[in-house]
C-alpha positions, 0 to 999 in steps of 0.5 A, spaced: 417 803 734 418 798 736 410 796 737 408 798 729 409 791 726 404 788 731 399 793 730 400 792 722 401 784 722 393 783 723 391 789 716 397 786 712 394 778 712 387 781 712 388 784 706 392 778 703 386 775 704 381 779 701 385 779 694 386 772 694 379 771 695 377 776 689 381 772 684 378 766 686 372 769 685 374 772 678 377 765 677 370 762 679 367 767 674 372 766 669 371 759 669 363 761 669 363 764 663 367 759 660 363 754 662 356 757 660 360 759 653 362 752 651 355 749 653 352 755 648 357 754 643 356 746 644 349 744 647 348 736 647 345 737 640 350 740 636 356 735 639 352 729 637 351 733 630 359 735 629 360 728 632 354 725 627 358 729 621 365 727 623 363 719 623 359 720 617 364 723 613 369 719 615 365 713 614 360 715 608 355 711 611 349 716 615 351 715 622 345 717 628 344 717 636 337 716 636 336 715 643 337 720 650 344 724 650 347 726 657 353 731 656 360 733 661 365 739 658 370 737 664 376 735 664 373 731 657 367 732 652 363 725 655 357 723 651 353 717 653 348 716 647 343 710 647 340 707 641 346 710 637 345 706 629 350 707 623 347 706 617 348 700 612 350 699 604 344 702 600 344 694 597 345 691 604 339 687 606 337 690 613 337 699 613 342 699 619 349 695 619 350 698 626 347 698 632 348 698 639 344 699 645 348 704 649 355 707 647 359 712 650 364 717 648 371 720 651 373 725 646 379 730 649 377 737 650 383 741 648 384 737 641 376 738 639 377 746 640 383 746 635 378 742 630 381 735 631 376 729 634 380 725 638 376 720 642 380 717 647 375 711 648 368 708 646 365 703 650 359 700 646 354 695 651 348 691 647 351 692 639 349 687 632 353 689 628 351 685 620 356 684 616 354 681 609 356 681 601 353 681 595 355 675 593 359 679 587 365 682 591 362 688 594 362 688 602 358 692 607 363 694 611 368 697 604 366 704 607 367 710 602 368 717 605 365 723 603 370 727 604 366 733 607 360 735 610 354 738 608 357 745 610 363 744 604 367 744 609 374 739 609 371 734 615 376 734 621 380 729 622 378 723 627 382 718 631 381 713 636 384 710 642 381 705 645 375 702 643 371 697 649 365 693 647 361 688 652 355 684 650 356 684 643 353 680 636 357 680 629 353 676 624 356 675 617 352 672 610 354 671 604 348 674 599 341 675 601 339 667 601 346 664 605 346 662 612 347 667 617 353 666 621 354 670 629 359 670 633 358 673 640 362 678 644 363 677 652 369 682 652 372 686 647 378 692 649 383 695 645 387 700 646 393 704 642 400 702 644 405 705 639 404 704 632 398 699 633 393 697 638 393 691 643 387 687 642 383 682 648 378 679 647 373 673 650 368 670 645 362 665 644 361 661 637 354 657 639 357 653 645 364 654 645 368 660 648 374 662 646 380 667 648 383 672 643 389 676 644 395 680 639 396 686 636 393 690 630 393 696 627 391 703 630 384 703 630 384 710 627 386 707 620 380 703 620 377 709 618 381 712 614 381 705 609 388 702 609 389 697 605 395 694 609 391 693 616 397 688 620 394 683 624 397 678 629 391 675 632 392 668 636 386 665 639 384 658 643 379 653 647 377 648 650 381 643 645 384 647 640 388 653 638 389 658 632 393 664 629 393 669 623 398 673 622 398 678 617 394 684 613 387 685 611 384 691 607 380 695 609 374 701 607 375 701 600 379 695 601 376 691 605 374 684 604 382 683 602 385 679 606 393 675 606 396 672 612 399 666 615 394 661 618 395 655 623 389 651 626 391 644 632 386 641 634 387 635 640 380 634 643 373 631 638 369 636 642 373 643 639 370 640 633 363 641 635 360 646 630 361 641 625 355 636 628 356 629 626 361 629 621 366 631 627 367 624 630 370 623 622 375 628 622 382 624 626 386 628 631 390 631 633 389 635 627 395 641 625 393 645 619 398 651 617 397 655 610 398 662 607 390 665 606 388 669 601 382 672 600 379 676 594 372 679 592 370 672 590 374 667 592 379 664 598 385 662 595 390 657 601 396 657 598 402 652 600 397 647 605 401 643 610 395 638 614 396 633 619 391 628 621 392 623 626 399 624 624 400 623 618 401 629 612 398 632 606 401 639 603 398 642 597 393 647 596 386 649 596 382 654 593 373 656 594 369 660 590 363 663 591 361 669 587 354 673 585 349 668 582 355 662 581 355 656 585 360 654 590 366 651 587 371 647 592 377 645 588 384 642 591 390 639 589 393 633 594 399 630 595 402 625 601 408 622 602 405 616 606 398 614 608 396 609 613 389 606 611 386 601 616 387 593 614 391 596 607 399 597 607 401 603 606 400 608 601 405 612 599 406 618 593 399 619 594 397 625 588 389 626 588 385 633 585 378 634 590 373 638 587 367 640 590 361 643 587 354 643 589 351 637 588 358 633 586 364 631 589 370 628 585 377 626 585 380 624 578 385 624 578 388 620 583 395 615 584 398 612 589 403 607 589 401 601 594 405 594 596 410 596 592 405 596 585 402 604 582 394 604 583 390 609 578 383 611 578 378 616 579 372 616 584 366 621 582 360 622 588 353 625 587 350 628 592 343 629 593 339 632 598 333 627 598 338 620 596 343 617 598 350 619 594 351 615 587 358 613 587 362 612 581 370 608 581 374 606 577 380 604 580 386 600 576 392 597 581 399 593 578 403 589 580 402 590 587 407 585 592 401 578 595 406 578 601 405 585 604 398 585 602 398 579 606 401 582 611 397 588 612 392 583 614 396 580 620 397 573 623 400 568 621 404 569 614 403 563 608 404 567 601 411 569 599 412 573 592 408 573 586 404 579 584 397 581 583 393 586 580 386 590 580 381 593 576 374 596 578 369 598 575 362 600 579 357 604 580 354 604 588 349 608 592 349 609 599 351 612 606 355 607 609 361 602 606 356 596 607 351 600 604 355 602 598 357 594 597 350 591 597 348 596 592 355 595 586 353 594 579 360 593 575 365 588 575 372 588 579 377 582 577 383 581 582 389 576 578 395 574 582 401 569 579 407 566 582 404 566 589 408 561 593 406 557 599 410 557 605 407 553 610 400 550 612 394 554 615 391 553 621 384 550 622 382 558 625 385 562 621 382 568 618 386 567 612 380 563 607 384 563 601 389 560 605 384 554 607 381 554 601 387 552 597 390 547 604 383 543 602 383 542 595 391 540 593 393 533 594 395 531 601 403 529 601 405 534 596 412 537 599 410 544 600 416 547 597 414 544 591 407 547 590 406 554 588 400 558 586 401 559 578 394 563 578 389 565 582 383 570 579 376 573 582 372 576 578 366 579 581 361 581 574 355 584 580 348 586 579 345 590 584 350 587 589 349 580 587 355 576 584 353 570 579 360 567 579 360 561 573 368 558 573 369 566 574 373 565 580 379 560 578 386 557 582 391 554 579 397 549 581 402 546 577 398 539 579 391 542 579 386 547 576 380 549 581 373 552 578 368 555 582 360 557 581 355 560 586 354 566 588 356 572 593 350 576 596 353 584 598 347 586 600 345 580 604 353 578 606 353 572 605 356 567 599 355 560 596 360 557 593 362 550 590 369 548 588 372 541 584 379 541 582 380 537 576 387 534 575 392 537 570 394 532 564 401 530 563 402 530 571 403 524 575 398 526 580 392 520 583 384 524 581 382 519 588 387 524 592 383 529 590 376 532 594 370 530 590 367 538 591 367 542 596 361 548 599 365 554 602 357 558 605 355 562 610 356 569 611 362 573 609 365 574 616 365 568 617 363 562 612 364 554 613 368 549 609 364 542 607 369 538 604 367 531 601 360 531 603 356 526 602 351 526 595 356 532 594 352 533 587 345 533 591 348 538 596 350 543 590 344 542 587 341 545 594 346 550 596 342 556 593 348 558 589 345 558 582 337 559 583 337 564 577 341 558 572 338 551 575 340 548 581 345 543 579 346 545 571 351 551 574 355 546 577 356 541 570 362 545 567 366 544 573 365 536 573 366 535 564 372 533 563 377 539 562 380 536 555 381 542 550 379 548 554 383 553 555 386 554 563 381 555 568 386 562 570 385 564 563 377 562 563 375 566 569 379 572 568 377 574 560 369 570 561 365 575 559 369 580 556 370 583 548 370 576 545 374 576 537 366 577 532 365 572 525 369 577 522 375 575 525 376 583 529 375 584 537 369 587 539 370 593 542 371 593 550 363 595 554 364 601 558 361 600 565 362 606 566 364 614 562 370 614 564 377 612 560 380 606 562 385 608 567 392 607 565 
């Protein structure tokens, strides 16, 4: 008995065996089976059809695998399908909006058998995808969904866990004829994370690579059309960094879009989709609004704009819709602005408009050295010629001293105001080019100017000069104040024919000045002679018989007391159009009986009383209403 066991051990276990190994093979043959049913119940083919039905339905849109299809059951359903395509809107311009070389699907077993289509992830390789508008609201990614399939029955349900693309181009136009706009996809991947997917991403705009990262809403909600899709994206190059947070709609809301932008750019070359006009823009550049986007227009509401460190708030809105042309309008404000060479502007206030063809800002206000400026600038622009510019600007009471001071150097004026008034029409591409072009009159008065010392021989400050030269020597400096000084400029093609239309005015003299200053050439020729007033006790012999101010603008000279000044006039090259010496003949009479010289040149050629005793009305340079 006591050996029984032994002889039993060895049978037990063999036999333990042999049934261990029968369920393995039933278990074998089960899986056989089961494996053998599921490729008969779902070969290649009718996967790609559920697949093909289920997106269709969801999208609305035909969806088709054109290309090899390969098939794995286990553990998952995996499809690798190459030359995969979803169609376009009936209206899009090209047949497909989607396609892709190769895509690649991961879809759960367990949750396709219980009638859900859960992909847990899509990988797409060489896809374009063509997204367009009609030009009148309609977009092609706006998706309607069919609601079922071609069996009547419900479609099942779709969702989607992470989505990975490489090697990828999104183009956009806007309407048949507007130019096509692509961006390159290096890397993409998003995955579901809770109740939103995470998004990662490197791209390509032409040259320039930017990362993208942040959160959005779950994928699958972009199939089933939301119209609240959240979104809180942030992006950054070489040079520059931006954000969008917010929603955008999608399926039949899609085009729809409301969200918090900002923009800081600090290098020029972040800019470079912009060509040339890059190197206008001042950095560093922060630009923050709330963007919204309906069919048709883009709205950007509460602005706020840096550059270079100074701010303008305001807000913006660009239309475009089917068969209308685009439109740009903005309102402005600034409550500072530094321009080079001006004293600062403040309180600035300007409306922008912009259409093809046109640009305008009217109105526009500023206040500047301590007076208020109004006015209005209109531009044409055409594509075969320089643009035409139309101003109007009016200027009051503005402060010599710090109109002086911007200028820089040594100080001469103090007190008094001035005042300006422009009408011209210009062409060209460059501020110079704009000056040699100007037709129109400007007129600049200034009154109750005091001097404050005497000019050196160097300094840029002509005016200043000018007027050291002409009054008496020995007079007290304290005692000489600039009761009037007017410039009028009536120009012609950027000519200026001056004939006593430029004038400066003591208490002791009156000084008038007749030639020419040439814009377009940059160059003046100019005489001056004072004359002394009558009643002051003021010696004619102390003043310079004439004085020649030529040479270019940048840089003319002072003749004073020439020699045979009266020849030297006559050959200046000032007066040309009217006979040499005879533009010189009113300053040399006798001022007995005229008005002031300040009085001649600031109303010369302007609405003079008619026979019948009543003004002739004001000619108009340009269309536009006097600025107030």
């Amino acid at each position: 008995m006591e050996t029984q066991p032994l002889r039993d051990g060895p049978g037990r276990a063999w036999r333990l065996a042999s049934r261990a190994l029968i369920a393995l093979c039933l278990l074998a043959l089960l899986l056989a089976a089961a494996w053998y049913a599921l490729r008969r119940a779902y070969p290649p083919e009718r996967l790609a059809a559920m697949l093909a039905e289920s997106v269709s339905a969801a999208t609305g849109r035909a969806f088709r695998i054109d290309g090899d299809l390969t098939l794995h059951l286990l553990p998952n359903v995996t499809i690798a399908a190459n030359d995969v395509a979803l169609a376009n809107a009936e209206w899009g311009a090209e047949p497909d909006m989607l396609r892709a070389r190769h895509v690649g699907f991961d879809i759960s077993l367990r949750d396709l058998l219980s009638g859900t289509v859960r992909i847990q992830s899509v990988d797409i390789e060489g896809a374009e995808l063509r997204l367009e508008s009609d030009g009148a609201g309609r977009y092609n990614w706006r998706m309607a969904p069919s609601g079922g399939g071609s069996t009547g029955r419900a479609a099942p349900r779709i969702t989607l866990d992470r989505l990975q693309a490489t090697d990828t181009r999104i183009s956009y136009r806007q309407g048949r004829e507007g130019t096509r706009l692509e961006l390159e996809i290096e890397s993409l991947v998003a995955a579901a994370a809770d109740e939103h997917s995470q998004l990662n991403a490197r791209l390509a705009l032409q040259s320039q690579r930017w990362t993208l990262n942040g959160q959005t809403g779950p994928l699958d909600a972009l199939l089933a059309g939301t119209a609240t899709w959240p979104l809180d994206l942030r992006a950054s190059t070489d040079g520059a960094s931006a954000a969008l947070k917010g929603s955008m709609g999608t399926g039949p809301h899609a085009g729809s879009l409301d969200a918090e932008v900002s923009l800081k750019v600090d290098e020029a070359k972040a800019l470079a989709l912009l060509g040339e006009a890059a190197a206008l823009v001042p950095l560093p550049l922060d630009w923050h609004t709330t963007l919204v986007h309906s069919p048709g227009q883009w709205r950007a509401d509460a602005m706020q704009l840096s550059l270079a460190g100074q701010r303008l708030t305001g807000s913006a809105t660009l239309r475009a819709g089917a068969g209308a042309p685009l439109k740009f309008e903005a309102s402005l404000a600034a409550a500072a602005w530094r321009v080079e060479h001006l004293p600062a502007l403040s309180a600035i206030q300007v409306r922008v408009a912009f259409e093809p063809g046109r640009l305008q800002f009217d109105p526009l206000s500023f206040a500047i050295a301590g007076g208020q400026a109004r006015g209005q600038v209109h531009v044409a622009l055409r594509p075969d010629a320089a643009p035409r510019v139309d101003l109007q600007l009016s200027a009051r009471s503005m402060a010599v001293d710090a109109l002086e001071d911007a200028q820089g150097g040594n100080r001469y004026f103090k007190g008094g105001r001035a005042n300006l008034d422009a009408r011209l029409a210009m062409t060209g591409r460059t501020p110079w080019a704009l000056a040699g072009t100007a037709t129109g009159e400007a007129l600049l008065t200034a009154r109750d100017v005091g001097l404050t010392g005497r000019a050196a021989s160097l300094d840029r400050k002509l005016v200043a000069r000018l007027i050291d030269a002409l009054i008496p020597t020995g007079q007290p400096r304290e005692n000489l104040a600039v009761q009037c000084a007017v410039v009028r400029l009536p120009l012609r093609d950027g000519v200026a024919a001056i004939d006593r239309s430029i004038a400066i005015e003591t208490r002791q003299i009156a000084v008038s000045a007749s030639g020419e200053i040439n814009l377009a050439r940059r160059t003046l020729s100019l005489a001056f002679r004072p004359q002394v007033k009558r009643g002051l006790d003021l010696n004619p012999g102390s003043l310079v018989e004439l004085m020649l101010l030529q040479g270019p603008l940048e840089a003319p000279e002072l003749s004073v007391n020439p020699r045979g000044a009266a020849r030297q006039a006559a050959n200046v090259g000032v007066a040309a159009a009217t006979g040499g010496i005879s533009l010189l003949a009113p300053m040399l009479r006798s001022a007995a009986g005229e008005a002031s010289a300040c009085s001649q040149a600031e109303h010369k050629g302007t609405a003079t009383p008619s026979k019948t005793g009543k003004q002739e009305p004001e000619r108009r340079l340009l269309p536009w209403p006097k600025a107030r």
